[in-house]
C-alpha positions as CSV (number, residue, x, y, z in Angstrom):
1,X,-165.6,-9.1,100.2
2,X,-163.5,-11.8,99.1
3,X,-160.8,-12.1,96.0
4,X,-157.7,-14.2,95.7
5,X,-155.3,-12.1,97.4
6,X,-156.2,-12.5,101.1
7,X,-156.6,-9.7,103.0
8,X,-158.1,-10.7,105.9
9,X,-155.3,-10.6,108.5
10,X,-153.8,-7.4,106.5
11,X,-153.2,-4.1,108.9
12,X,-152.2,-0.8,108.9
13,X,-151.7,0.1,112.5
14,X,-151.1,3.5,114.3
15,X,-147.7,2.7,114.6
16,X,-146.9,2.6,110.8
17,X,-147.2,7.1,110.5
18,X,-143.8,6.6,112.4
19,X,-142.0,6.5,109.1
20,X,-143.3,9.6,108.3
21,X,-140.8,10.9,110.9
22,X,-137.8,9.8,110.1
23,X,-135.1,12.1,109.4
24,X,-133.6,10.7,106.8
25,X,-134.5,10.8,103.3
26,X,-133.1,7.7,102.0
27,X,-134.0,5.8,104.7
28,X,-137.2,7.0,105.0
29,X,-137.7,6.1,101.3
30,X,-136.5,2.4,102.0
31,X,-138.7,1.9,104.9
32,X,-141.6,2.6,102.3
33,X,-140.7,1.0,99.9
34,X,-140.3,-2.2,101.7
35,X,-142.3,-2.0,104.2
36,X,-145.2,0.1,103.3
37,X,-145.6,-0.5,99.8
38,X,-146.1,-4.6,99.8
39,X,-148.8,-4.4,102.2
40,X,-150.6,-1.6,100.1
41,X,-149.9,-3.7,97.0
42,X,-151.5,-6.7,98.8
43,X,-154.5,-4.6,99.5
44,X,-154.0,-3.0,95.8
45,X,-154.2,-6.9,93.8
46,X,-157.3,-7.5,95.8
47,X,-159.5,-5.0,95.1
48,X,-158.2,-5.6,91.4
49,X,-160.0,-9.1,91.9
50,X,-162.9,-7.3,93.0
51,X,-163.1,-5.4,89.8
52,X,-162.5,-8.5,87.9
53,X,-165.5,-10.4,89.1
54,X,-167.6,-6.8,89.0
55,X,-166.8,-5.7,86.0
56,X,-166.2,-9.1,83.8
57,X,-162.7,-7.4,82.6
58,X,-158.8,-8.2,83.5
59,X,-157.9,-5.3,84.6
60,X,-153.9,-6.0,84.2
61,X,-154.5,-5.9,80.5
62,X,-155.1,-2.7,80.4
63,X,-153.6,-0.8,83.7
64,X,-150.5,-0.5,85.0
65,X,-149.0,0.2,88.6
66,X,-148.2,3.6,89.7
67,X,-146.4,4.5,93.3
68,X,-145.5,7.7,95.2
69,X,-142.8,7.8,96.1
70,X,-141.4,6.1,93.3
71,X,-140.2,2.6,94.6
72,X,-137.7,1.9,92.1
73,X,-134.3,1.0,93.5
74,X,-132.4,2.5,90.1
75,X,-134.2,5.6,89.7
76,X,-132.8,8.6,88.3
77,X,-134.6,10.5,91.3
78,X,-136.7,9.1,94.0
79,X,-138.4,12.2,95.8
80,X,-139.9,12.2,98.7
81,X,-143.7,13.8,98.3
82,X,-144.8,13.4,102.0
83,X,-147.6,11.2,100.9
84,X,-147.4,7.7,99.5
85,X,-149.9,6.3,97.3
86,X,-150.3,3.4,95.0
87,X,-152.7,2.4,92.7
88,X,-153.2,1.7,88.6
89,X,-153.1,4.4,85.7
90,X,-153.6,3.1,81.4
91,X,-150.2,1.5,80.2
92,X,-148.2,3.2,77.8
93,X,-149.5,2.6,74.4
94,X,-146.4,2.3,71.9
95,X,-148.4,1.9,68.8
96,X,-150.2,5.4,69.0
97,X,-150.3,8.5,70.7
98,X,-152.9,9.3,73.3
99,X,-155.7,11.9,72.0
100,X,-154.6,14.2,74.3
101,X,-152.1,17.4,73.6
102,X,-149.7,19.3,76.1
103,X,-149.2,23.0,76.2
104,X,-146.5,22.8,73.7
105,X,-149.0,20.9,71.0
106,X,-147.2,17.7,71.4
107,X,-149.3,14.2,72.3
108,X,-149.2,12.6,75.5
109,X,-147.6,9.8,75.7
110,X,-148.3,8.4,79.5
111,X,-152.2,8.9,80.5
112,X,-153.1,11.2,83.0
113,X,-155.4,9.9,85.3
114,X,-154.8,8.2,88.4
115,X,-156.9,6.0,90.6
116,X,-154.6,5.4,94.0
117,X,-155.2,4.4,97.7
118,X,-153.5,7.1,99.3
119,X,-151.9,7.4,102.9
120,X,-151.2,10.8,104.9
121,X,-148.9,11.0,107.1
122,X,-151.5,11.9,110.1
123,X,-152.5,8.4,109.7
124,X,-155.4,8.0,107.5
125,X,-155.9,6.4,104.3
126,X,-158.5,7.2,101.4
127,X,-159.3,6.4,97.8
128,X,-158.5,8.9,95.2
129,X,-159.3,9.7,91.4
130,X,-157.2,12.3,89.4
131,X,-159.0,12.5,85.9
132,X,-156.1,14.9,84.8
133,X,-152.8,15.0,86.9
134,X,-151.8,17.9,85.0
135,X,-152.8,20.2,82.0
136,X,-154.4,18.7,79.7
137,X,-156.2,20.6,76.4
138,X,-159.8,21.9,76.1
139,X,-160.9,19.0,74.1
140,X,-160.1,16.0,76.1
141,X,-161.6,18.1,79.4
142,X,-164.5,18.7,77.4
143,X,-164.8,14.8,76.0
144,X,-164.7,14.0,79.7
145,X,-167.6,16.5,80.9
146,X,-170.0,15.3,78.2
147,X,-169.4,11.6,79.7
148,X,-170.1,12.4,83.3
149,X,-173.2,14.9,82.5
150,X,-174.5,11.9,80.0
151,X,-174.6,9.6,82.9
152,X,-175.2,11.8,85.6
153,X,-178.6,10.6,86.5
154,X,-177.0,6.9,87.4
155,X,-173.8,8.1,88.4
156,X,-174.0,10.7,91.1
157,X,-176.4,8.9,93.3
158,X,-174.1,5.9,93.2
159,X,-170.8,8.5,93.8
160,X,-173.3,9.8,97.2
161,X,-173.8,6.1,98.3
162,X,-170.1,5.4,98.4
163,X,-169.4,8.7,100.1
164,X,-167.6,10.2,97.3
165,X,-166.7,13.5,97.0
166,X,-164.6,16.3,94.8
167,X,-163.6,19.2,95.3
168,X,-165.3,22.1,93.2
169,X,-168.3,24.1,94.4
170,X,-169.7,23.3,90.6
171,X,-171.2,20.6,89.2
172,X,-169.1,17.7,88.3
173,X,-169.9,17.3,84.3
174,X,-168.7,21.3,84.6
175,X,-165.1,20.0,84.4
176,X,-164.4,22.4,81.1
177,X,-164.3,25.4,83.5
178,X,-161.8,23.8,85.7
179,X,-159.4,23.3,83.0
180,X,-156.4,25.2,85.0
181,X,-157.5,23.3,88.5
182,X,-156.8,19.9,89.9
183,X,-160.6,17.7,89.8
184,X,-160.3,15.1,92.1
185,X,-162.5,12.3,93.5
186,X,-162.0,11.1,97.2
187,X,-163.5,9.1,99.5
188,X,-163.8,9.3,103.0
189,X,-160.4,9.3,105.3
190,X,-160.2,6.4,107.5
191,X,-157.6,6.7,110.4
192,X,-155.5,3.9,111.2
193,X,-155.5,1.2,112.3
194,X,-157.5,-0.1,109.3
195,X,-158.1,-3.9,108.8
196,X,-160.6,-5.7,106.9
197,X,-163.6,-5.2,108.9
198,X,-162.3,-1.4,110.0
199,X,-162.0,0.6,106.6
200,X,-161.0,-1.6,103.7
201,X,-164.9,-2.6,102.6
202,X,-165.5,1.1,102.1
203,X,-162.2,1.9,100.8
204,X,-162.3,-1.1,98.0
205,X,-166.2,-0.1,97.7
206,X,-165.3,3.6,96.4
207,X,-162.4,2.1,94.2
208,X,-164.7,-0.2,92.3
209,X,-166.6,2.3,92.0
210,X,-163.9,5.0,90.8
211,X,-162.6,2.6,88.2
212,X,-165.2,2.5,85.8
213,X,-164.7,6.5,85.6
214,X,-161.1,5.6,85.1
215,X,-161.3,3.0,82.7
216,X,-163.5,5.2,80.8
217,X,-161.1,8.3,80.7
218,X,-158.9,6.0,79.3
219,X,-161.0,4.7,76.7
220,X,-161.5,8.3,76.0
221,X,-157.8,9.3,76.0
222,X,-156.9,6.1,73.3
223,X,-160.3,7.0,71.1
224,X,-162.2,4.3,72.0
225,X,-165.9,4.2,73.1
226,X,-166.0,4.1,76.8
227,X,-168.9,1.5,78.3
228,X,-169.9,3.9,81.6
229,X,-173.6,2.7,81.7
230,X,-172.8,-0.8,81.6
231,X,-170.1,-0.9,83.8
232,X,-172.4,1.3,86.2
233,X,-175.1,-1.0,86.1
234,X,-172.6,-4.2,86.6
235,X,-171.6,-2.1,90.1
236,X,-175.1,-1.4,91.0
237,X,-176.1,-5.7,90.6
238,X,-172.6,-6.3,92.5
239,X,-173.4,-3.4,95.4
240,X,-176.7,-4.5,95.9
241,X,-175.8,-7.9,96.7
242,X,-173.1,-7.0,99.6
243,X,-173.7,-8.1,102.9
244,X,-174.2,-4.9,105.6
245,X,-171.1,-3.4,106.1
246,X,-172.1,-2.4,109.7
247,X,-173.4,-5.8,110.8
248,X,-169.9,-7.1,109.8
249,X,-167.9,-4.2,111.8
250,X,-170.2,-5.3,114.6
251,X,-169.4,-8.8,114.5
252,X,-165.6,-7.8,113.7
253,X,-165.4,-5.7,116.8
254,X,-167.1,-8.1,118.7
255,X,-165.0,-11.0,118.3
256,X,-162.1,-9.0,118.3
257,X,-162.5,-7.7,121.8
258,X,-163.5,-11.3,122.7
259,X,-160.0,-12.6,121.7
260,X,-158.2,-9.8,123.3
261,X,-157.8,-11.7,126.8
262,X,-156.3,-14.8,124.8
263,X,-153.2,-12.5,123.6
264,X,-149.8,-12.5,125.9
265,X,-148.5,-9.1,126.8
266,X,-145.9,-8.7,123.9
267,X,-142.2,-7.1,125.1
268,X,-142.1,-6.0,121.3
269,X,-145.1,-3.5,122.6
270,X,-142.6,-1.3,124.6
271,X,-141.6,1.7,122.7
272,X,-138.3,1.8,120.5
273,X,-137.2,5.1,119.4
274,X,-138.8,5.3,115.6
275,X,-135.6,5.4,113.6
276,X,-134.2,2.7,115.9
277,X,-137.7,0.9,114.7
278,X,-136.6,0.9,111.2
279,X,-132.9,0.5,111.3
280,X,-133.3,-2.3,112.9
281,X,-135.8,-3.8,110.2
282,X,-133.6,-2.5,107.7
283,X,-130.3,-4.4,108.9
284,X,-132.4,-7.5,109.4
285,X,-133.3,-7.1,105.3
286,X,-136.6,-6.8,105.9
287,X,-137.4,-10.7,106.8
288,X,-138.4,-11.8,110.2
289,X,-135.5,-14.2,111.6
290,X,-137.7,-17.2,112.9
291,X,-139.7,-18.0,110.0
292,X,-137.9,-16.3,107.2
293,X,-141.0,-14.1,105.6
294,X,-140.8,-10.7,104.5
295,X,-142.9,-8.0,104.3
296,X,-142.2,-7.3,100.7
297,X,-142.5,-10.8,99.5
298,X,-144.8,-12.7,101.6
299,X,-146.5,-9.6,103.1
300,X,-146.2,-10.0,106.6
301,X,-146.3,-7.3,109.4
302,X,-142.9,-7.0,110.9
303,X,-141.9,-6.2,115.0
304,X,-139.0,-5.5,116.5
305,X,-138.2,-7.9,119.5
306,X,-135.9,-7.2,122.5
307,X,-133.8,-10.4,122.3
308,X,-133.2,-10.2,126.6
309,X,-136.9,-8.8,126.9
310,X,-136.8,-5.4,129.4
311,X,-138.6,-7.0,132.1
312,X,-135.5,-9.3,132.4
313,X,-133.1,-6.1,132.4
314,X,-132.2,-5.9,128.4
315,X,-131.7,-2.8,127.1
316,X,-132.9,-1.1,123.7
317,X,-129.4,-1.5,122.4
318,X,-129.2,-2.4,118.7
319,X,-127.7,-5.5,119.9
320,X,-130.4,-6.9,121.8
321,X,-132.6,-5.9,118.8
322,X,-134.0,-8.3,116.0
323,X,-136.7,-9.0,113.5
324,X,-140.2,-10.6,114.0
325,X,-143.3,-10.9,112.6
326,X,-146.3,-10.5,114.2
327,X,-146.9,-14.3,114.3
328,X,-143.4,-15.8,115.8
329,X,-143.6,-12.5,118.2
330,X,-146.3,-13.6,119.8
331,X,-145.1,-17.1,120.2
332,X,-141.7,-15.8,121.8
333,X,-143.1,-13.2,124.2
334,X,-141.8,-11.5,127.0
335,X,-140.5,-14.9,128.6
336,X,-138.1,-16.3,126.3
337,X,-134.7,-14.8,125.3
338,X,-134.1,-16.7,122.0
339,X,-131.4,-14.7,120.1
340,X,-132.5,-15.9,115.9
């Protein structure tokens, strides 16, 4: 499942629900957002090429990025939600208001739905699709439960084969009666690590597949015509022609395990107390110190390196501490004591 941002050598190992556990706040926030964020973006732009060549559309021209915890260096407040997701909601249209009115009567002027990857902090990651992230009046609710029960017949078989669920005991085009609840769409949870091979193919599957609801519900919330059937039957052409996702995990798993003999024992592997982990990433500014890539820009996965490795009698000192990426780890290992 190929698109122009690579994601091939992407991970999210078990490792990374460490920075769930940090103490503090601000640091916790900063490890996210450079660390956890450009990887999920990387993973984010190419399932956005994926709807691009599904769905015939750009979908920049009409969405815009959304992030939890907020990852903006100057804002007023960045809170800490114990979740992080990211993912694309309708940009803010400054020639109209939306058709769709608050408690107090007033228009909305951000859209309320939400299509996000979402990470726990047990370690698992899932698709997600918020048609209303908060009250919303009768009529849009009511706009949106004609549209699902007019295309029920093609839609809900296609939600089951991507393992889609929500969570109400009622039918799905019953939205109206849920007016004062939460509706939301989810796929399954996949625990980490996941890879391309281990998680992303279903993950990127049920977010193609959510973002013609979402792209509708904004058509909906801006008064426009939403085109569900066609953009269902573009997904159905595209599905059918995937290659088995199993066959591929085989064949993933297969030549994985082949490969593991080939790999040194890594130093790096030897645990280093979690906020030690990320302070050390953090003075290092987030780049590794051999090659110079970052995870934010270049979207490399980052390791911390004992410079004297522990065999040789170094200690987990700050000091002896320093910044790799996966890639120049490996070609230091545990027998060199290079200081970068």
């Amino acid at each position: 499942m190929q698109g122009s941002n690579s994601i091939d050598k992407l991970i999210f190992e078990k490792r990374d629900t460490q920075i769930f556990n940090i103490p503090d706040t601000k640091t916790r926030l900063s490890t996210l957002q450079n660390y956890f964020f450009p990887r999920l973006e990387i993973l984010l732009r190419h399932t956005l090429d994926v709807v691009a060549d599904v769905y015939h559309v750009n979908p920049y021209d009409r969405m815009t990025f959304v992030y939890c915890p907020s990852h903006r260096e100057k804002a007023k407040e960045n809170k800490d939600y114990g979740f992080v997701h990211i993912g694309v909601a309708g940009k803010r249209r400054r020639d109209r208001p939306l058709r769709i009115i608050k408690r107090d009567g007033t228009p909305f002027v951000l859209h309320v739905s939400y299509l996000t990857f979402n990470v726990l902090p047990n370690g698992t990651m899932h698709v997600n699709l918020l048609p209303f992230r908060q009250y919303v009046d009768d009529a849009h609710i009511a706009e949106i439960s004609a549209l699902v029960e007019k295309h029920s017949e093609i839609l809900l078989p296609l939600l089951s084969l991507a393992h889609i669920s929500y969570n109400s005991f009622l039918p799905l085009h019953n939205l109206i009666l849920l007016k004062d609840k939460y509706i939301t769409l989810f796929s399954p949870k996949y625990y980490f690590p996941v890879s391309s091979g281990r998680g992303f193919d279903e993950l990127i599957i049920a977010f193609v597949l959510l973002y013609a609801l979402e792209e509708s519900f904004i058509c909906i919330a801006e008064g426009e015509e939403p085109e569900l059937a066609k953009m269902l039957e573009q997904f159905k052409e595209w599905y059918v022609k995937l290659p088995n996702i199993e066959d591929e995990i085989e064949e993933g798993e297969e030549e994985e395990n082949l490969g593991l003999s080939e790999i040194p024992e890594l130093d790096s592997y030897s645990f280093v107390r979690a906020g030690k982990w990320w302070a050390v990433l953090a003075r290092d500014k987030w780049k590794c110190l051999s090659c110079g890539r970052s995870s934010r820009e270049d979207g490399v996965l980052l390791e911390v390196d004992h410079i004297i490795p522990r065999s040789k009698g170094g200690s987990d000192d700050m000091i002896n501490l320093q910044t790799l990426c996966k890639k120049c780890n490996i070609g230091k290992s545990n027998k060199d004591s290079t200081r970068l």
